[in-house]
N, C-alpha and C positions, 0 to 999 in steps of 0.2 A: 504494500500500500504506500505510495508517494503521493505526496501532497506538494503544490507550489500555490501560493498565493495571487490573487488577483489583482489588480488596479483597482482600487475601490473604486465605485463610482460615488452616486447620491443613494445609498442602498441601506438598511438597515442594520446589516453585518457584514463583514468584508466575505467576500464569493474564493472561496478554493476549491483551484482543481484537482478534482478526486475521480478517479476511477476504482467503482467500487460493485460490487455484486449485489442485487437487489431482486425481489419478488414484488409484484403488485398485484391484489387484491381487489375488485370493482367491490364498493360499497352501494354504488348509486346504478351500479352496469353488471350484468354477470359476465366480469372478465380476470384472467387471472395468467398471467405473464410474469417469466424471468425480463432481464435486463440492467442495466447499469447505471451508476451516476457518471458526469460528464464535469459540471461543477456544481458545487454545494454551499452554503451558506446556514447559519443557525435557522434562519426563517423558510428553507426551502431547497429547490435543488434544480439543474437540469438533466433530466432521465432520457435515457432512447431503452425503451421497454421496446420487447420482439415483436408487439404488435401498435398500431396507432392508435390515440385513444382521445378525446373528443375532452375540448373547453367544459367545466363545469362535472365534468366527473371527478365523484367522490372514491378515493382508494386509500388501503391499507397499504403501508410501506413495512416490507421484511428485510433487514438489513443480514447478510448471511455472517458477514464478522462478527457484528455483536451482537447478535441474534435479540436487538431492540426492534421496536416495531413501532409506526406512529403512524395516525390520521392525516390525511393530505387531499386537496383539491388542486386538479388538473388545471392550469391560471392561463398558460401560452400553448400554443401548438404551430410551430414554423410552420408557414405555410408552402417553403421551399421542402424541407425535409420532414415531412410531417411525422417522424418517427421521435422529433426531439420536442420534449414537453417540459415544461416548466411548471413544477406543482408549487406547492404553499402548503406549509405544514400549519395542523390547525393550533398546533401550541410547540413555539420556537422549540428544538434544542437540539443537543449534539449526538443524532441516533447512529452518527457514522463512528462514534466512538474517538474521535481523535484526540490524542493524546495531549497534546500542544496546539490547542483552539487559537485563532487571533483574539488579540485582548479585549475587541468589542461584542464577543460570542460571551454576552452573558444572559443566561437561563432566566424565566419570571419563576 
């Protein structure tokens, strides 16, 4: 697992990129797909899941490392590469486990 840090933007938490193993879960769709994160932040992620999956879906996110799990809504969907989606975790935090969070990764 390698981690390199992002250029912050105007963003909540600084965005790191992670490539990491993940499962998703259709809370609001009966869908349920492997796939990965691409980059991550405390409030959220971007995922390419093995299937494409639709603005406004509700999923469970399985993290295979640290076998945490959290609620998330499907927020972006490129419309070039529809496979890369941008969710929004329903309550900030650090399901990817990372050892050494940037300093503005703090948890409510």
């Amino acid at each position: 697992m390698t981690s390199k840090p992002v250029v912050r933007e105007s963003r909540r938490s600084t965005r790191v990129r992670l490539k990491v193993a993940i499962e998703a879960h259709g809370l609001s769709e009966p869908v349920t797909c492997e796939g990965e994160t691409i980059v991550v932040n405390l409030h959220g992620a971007l995922i390419l899941p093995a299937v494409a999956l639709r603005v406004g879906t509700k999923i469970s996110i399985h993290v295979h490392l640290t076998d945490k799990r959290a609620t998330a809504e499907v927020v972006f969907v490129d419309p070039n590469q529809p496979r890369h989606c941008g969710i929004k975790l329903e309550k900030p935090q650090n399901i990817l486990g990372l050892s050494f969070p940037p300093d503005d990764w703090h948890e409510e």
